[in-house]
C-alpha positions in Angstrom: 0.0 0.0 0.0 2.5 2.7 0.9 6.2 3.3 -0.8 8.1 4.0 2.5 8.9 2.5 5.8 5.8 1.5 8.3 8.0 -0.6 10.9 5.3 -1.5 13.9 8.1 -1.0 16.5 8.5 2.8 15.7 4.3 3.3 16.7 3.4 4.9 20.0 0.1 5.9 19.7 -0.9 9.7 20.1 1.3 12.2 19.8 1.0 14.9 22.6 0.8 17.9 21.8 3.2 20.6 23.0 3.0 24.3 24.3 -0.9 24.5 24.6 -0.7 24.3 28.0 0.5 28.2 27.9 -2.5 28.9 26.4 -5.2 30.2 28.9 -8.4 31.8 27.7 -11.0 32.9 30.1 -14.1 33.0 29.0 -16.7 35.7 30.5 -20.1 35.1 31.6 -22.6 37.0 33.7 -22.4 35.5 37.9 -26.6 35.0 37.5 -25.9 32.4 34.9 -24.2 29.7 37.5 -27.0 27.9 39.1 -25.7 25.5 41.7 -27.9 23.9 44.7 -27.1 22.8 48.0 -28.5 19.4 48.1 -28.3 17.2 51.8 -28.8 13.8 51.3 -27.6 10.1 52.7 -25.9 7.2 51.2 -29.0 5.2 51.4 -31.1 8.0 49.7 -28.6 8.1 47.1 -28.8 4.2 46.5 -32.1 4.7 46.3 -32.3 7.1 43.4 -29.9 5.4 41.6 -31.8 2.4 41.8 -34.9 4.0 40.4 -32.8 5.6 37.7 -33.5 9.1 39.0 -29.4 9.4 39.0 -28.0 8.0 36.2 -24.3 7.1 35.3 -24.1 7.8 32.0 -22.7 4.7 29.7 -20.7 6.5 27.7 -18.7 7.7 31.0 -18.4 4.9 32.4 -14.6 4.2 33.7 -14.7 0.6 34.6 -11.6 -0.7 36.6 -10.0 2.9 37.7 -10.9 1.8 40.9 -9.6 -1.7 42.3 -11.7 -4.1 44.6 -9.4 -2.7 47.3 -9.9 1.2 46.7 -13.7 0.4 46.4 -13.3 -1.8 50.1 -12.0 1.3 51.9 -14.4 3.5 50.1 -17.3 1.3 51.8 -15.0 1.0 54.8 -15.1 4.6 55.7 -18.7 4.6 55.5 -18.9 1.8 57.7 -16.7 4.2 60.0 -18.8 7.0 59.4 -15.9 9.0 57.8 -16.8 12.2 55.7 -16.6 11.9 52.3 -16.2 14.4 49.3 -19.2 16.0 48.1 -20.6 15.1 44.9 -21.5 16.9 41.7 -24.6 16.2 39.6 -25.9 17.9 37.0 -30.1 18.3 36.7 -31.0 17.0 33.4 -34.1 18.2 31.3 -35.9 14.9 32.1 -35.2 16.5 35.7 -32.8 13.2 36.2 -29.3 13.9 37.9 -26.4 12.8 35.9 -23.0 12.1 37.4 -20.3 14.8 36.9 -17.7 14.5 40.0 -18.0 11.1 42.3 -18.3 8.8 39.7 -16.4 6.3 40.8 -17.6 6.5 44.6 -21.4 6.2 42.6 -20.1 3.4 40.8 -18.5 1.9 43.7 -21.7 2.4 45.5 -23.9 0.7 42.7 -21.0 -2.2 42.6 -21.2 -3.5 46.0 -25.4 -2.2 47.2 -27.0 -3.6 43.9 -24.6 -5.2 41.8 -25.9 -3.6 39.0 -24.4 -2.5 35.8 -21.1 -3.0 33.9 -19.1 -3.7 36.7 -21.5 -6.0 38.4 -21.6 -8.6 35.7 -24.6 -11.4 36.2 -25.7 -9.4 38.6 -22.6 -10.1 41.3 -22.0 -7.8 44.3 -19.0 -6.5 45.2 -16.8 -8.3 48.4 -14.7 -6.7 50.4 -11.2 -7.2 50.8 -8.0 -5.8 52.3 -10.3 -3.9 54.6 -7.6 -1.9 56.6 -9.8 -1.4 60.2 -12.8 -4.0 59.9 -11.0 -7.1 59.1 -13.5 -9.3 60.5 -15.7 -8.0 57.5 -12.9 -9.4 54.6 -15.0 -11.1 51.7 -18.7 -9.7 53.2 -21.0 -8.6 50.7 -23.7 -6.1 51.3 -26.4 -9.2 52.0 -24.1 -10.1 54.8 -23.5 -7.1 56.6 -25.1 -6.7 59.8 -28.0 -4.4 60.1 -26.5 -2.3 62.3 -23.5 -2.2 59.7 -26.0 -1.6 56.9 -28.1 1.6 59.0 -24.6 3.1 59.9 -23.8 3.1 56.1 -27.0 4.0 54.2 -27.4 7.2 56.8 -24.0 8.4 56.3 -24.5 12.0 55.5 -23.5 13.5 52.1 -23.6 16.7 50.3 -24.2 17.2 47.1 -24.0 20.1 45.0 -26.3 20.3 42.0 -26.5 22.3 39.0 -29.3 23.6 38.2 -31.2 22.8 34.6 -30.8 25.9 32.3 -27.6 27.1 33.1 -25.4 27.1 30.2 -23.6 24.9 28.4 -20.2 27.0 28.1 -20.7 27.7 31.8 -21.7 24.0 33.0 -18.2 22.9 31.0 -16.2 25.2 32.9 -17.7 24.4 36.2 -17.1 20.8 35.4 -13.4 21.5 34.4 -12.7 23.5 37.7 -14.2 21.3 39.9 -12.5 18.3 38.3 -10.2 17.6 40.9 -10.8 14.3 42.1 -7.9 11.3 42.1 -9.0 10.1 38.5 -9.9 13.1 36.6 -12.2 13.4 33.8 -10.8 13.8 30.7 -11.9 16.8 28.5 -14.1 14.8 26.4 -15.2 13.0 29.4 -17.1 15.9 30.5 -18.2 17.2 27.4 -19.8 13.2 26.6 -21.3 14.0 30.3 -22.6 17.6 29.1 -24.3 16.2 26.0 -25.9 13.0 26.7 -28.3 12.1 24.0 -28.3 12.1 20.3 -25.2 13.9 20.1 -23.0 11.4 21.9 -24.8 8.6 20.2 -23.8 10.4 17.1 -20.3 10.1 18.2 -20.3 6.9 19.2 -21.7 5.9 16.2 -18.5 7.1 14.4 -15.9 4.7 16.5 -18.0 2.3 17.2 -16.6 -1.3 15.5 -20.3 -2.5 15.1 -20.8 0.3 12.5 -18.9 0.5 9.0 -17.5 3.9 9.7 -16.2 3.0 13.0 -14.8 -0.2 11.9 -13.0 2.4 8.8 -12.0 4.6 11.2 -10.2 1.8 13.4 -8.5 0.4 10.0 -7.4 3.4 9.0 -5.5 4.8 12.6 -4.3 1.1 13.2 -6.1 0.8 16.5 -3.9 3.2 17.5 -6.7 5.3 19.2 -7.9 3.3 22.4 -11.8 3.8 24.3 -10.5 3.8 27.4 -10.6 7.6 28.2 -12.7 8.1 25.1 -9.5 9.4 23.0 -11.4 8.3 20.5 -13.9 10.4 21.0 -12.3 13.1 21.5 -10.7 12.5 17.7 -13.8 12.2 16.2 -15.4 15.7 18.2 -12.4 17.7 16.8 -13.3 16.3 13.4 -17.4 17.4 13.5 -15.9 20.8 15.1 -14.3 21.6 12.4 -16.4 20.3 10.0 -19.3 22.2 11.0 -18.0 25.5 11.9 -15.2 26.1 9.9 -11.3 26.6 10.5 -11.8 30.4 10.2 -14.6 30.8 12.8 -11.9 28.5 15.3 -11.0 31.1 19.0 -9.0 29.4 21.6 -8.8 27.6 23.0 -9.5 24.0 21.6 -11.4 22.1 24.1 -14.0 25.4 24.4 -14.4 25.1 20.5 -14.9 21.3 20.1 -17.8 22.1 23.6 -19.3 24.1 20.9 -18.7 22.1 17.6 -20.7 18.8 19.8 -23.6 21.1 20.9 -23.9 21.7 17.2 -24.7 18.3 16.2 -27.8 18.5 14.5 -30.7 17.2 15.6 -31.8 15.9 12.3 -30.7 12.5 11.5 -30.6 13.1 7.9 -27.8 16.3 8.5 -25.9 13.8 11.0 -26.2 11.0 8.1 -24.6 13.4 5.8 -21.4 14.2 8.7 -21.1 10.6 8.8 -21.2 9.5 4.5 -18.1 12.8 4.6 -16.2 11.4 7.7 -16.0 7.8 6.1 -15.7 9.5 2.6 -12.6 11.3 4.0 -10.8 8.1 5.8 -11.9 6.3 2.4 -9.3 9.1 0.1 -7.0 8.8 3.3 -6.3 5.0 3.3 -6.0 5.2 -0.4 -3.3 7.4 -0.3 -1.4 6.9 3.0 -2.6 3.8 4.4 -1.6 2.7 7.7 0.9 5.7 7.6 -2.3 8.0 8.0 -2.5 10.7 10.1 1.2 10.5 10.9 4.5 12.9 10.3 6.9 12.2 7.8 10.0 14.4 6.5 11.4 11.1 4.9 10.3 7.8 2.9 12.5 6.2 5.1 11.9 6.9 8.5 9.5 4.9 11.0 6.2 5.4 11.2 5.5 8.1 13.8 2.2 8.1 16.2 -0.7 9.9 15.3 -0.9 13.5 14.8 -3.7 14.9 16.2 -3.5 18.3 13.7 -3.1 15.9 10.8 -6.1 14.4 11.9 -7.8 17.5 11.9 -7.0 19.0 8.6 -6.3 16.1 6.4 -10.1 14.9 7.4 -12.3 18.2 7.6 -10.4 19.1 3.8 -11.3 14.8 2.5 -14.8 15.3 3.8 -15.5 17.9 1.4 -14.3 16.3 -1.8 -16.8 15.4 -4.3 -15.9 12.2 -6.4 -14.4 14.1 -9.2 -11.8 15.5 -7.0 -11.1 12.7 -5.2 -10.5 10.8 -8.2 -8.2 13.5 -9.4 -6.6 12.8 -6.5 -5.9 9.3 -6.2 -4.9 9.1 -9.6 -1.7 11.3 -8.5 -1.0 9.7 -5.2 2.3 8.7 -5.7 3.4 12.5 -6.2 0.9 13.6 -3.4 2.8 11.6 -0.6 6.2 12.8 -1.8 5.0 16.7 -2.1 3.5 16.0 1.3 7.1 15.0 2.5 8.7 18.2 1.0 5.8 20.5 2.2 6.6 19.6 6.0 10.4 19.1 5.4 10.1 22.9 3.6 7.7 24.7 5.1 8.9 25.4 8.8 5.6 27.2 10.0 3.5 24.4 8.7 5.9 22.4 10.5 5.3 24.4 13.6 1.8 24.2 13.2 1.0 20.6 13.5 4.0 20.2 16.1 3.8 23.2 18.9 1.5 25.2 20.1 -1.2 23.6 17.8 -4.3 25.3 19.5 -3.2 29.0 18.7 -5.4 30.9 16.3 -2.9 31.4 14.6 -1.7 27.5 14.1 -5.0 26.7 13.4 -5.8 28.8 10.7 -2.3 28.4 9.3 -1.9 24.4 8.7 -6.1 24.1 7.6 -5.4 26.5 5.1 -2.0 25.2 3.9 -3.4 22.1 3.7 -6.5 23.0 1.5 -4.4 25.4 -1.0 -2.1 22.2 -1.2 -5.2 19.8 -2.1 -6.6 22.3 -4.4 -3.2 22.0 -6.0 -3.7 18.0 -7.4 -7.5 18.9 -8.1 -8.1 22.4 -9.7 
């Protein structure tokens, strides 16, 4: 498929990008617009609800595995002590359901060893304790065979819980949720935008990684399986794409995260206009497999050097510019392949800035707009 070196061993993955972190944007709005409630409640209360689905732990956030047996044992052992725990974070949906923002894994944990529901309680097992650190004598106990007296002193452990309120905004619940995520496993960025937009817009997303679709099963052939679920990466990929692809390079203010928040609440809610994202997304890693094959994606200043992790800029531009080739010009461009790779080569072994662009400081304006529109002029180039 491709003319130059691909060696397995030279593949890491993602690579990070540098100097953003320098980049800090506030972004204004009025004090009236944060809506947060104090909200007293107990463990058992909490059970409760999530039982009867009035909190819900949205799948597509689910972390499975971040917390051990053991971590989840001590958890459930300082309730048992009646320590004080964190506070939690939920966010009042539409459907006036709470959805987990911060204390997902202590609602998880919670949900693993009270009801042995859900994707970490597989066929319906509970949780058992172990490595307790205090109450040995309650090693390998389940909830069904706690004492009562163990069982009262846990479900009316006090909590406090501070939940925002439906209406405010989605800019400003995405910067509460950054600020207060604080907790020993952090969200990811897209972990708390897929927790901001549950609903068709996530399931949109999903629908363009998942392997049980054609485009998510195109999308894993064409990056190698190089970008994992875990921490929703892939996700995240696929969000920077619809960014861009619905508002434009040119309309793109830093910083990133605060324009792919936007770009997802701009899914459409018409299936038909999300069909048509999702026939230029596969139409895009269609040209780029074509061309690059498993080298897609990827930096490259030689034919001969290894091939180099994914690119998150190259992602960006090489499929928002593919997505918006009819057939004519894609043919064009396959047809000249051969000396599209190599003048790719040159263009990033030439042109420093472009360089720079896709290497440091990727989420400047400046950057931005700089390799998108070097990029498209050098397209246009093989297809005019």
């Amino acid at each position: 498929m491709n003319q130059y070196n691909t060696k397995e061993e030279d593949l890491s993955d993602i690579e990070k990008e540098l100097g953003n972190e320098e980049i800090v944007i506030e972004v204004p709005f009025k004090p009236e617009d944060i809506n947060i409630k104090i909200v007293p409640r107990n463990i058992g209360q909490l059970v409760e609800l999530l039982e009867d689905k009035q909190i819900l732990i949205p799948k597509y956030q689910r972390l499975p595995n971040l917390w051990n047996n053991t971590k989840k044992s001590r958890f459930i052992e300082s309730l048992m002590l009646d320590l004080p725990i964190p506070l939690f974070y939920f966010d009042e949906g539409d459907n006036k359901k709470w959805y987990v923002v911060d204390g997902l894994q202590r609602m998880s944990t919670l949900e693993h060893f009270m009801l042995g529901t859900g994707e970490v309680g597989k066929n319906n097992s509970k949780l058992k304790l172990e490595n307790l650190e205090f109450l040995t004598e309650y090693n390998l106990k389940t909830w069904d065979d706690l004492p009562k007296d163990i069982k009262r002193r846990i479900n009316s452990n006090q909590v406090t819980i501070n939940l925002i309120g439906k209406g405010t905004p989605d800019e400003v619940k995405y910067t509460i949720f950054s600020r207060i995520n604080q907790g020993d496993v952090p969200l990811t960025s897209q972990e708390i935008r897929t927790a901001l937009f549950q609903g068709y817009r996530v399931d949109f997303l999903e629908k363009l990684v998942s392997k049980e679709t054609e485009v998510g099963q195109l999308f894993h052939k064409v990056t190698s399986g190089s970008i994992k679920t875990r921490r929703q990466e892939d996700l995240d990929f696929v969000s920077r794409f619809v960014s861009f692809y619905i508002q434009g390079y040119s309309n793109y203010e830093p910083d990133m995260d605060r324009f792919i928040t936007i770009g997802t609440k701009l899914i459409p809610e018409n299936e038909a206009e999300r069909e048509k994202m999702v026939n230029a997304f596969k139409n895009a890693l269609d040209i780029s497999w074509n061309i690059f094959g498993n080298d897609s994606f990827r930096k490259r200043q030689s034919i001969n050097d290894g091939r180099k992790p994914i690119n998150k800029p190259l992602f960006e531009i090489i499929s928002t510019v593919f997505s918006k080739l009819n057939g004519q010009e894609a043919k064009k461009l396959l047809k000249s392949k051969e000396e599209f790779v190599s003048s790719f080569i040159k263009l990033q072994n030439d042109n420093k800035r472009f360089w720079n662009a896709i290497t440091t400081g990727t989420a400047t304006k400046d950057n931005v707009n700089l390799r998108n529109k070097e990029f498209s002029e050098f397209v246009n180039n093989f297809i005019k």
